[in-house]
N, C-alpha and C positions, 0 to 999 in steps of 0.2 A: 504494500500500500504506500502510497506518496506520504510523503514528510509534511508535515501541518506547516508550511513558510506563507510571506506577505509577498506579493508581486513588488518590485521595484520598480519605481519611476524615474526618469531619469529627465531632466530638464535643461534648456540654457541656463544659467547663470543671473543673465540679464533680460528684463522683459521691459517693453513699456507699452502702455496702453493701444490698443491698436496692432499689435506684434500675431503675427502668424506664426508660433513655435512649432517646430515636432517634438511630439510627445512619445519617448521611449518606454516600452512597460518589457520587464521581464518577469517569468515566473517560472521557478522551478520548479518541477515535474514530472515523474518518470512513466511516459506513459506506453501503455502496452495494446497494440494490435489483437493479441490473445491466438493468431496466428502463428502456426510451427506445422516443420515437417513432422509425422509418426515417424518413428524407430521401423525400420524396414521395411520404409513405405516410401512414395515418391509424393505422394497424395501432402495436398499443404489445407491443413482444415484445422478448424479454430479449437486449440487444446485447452485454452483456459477461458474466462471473463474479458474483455477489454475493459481498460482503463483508459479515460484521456479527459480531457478538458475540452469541455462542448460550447461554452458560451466565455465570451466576455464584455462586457460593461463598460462604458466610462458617462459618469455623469459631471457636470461643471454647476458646481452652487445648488446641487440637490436634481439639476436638471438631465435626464437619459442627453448625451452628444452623439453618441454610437453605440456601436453592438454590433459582434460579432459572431458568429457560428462557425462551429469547428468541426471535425469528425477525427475516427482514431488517427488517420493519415496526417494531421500536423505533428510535426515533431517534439522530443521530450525537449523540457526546456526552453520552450520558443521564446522567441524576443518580437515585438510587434513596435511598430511606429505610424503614427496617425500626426498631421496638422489642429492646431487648435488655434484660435483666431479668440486672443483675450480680451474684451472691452472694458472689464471692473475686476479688479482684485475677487479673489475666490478660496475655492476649496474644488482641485479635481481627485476625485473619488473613481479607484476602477475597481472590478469584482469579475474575479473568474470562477466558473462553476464547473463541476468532473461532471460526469456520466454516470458518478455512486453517487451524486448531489452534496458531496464537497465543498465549500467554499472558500475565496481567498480573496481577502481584500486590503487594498491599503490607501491611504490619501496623501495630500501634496498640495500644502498651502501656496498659493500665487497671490505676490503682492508686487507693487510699482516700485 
């Protein structure tokens, strides 16, 4: 099972008002296809559960800005980047969610 961690944000430095930044999130996750070959078999058929991360979130000042949908096929430990276009000082808030309904969240105060 995955390790209970907060996704990481990752920012410029510098914003000001009016600033179209990209927004780096990472989150660690080991996720599993549940995919394998049988033992004396050629045949590739799913040995266990899949694990992965299905959705993720980002809201700005309480507000949904995007969403994403995922399937087993994204890889463990993904890194995503999206633009965000800042007009007021906030609070960005992202949350990813598995496929056992896992969640992982974490925020990122943006001020001038």
């Amino acid at each position: 099972m995955a390790r209970k961690t907060s996704p990481k944000i990752k920012l410029v430095k510098r914003i000001k008002k009016g600033d179209v930044i990209e927004v780096q999130v990472s989150q660690k996750f080991e996720s599993k296809t549940g995919l394998g070959l049988f033992p004396d078999s050629e045949e590739f058929l799913r040995k266990e559960p899949a694990v992965y991360l299905n959705e993720m979130k980002a809201y700005y000042n309480g507000k949904v800005i995007g969403s994403m949908s995922m399937s087993s096929a994204v890889s463990a430990n993904p890194r995503i980047s999206f633009p965000l276009q800042v007009d007021e000082p906030g609070t960005l808030k992202v949350v990813f969610t598995s496929n056992t309904g896992e969640t992982f969240e974490s925020t990122k105060d943006i001020k001038f």
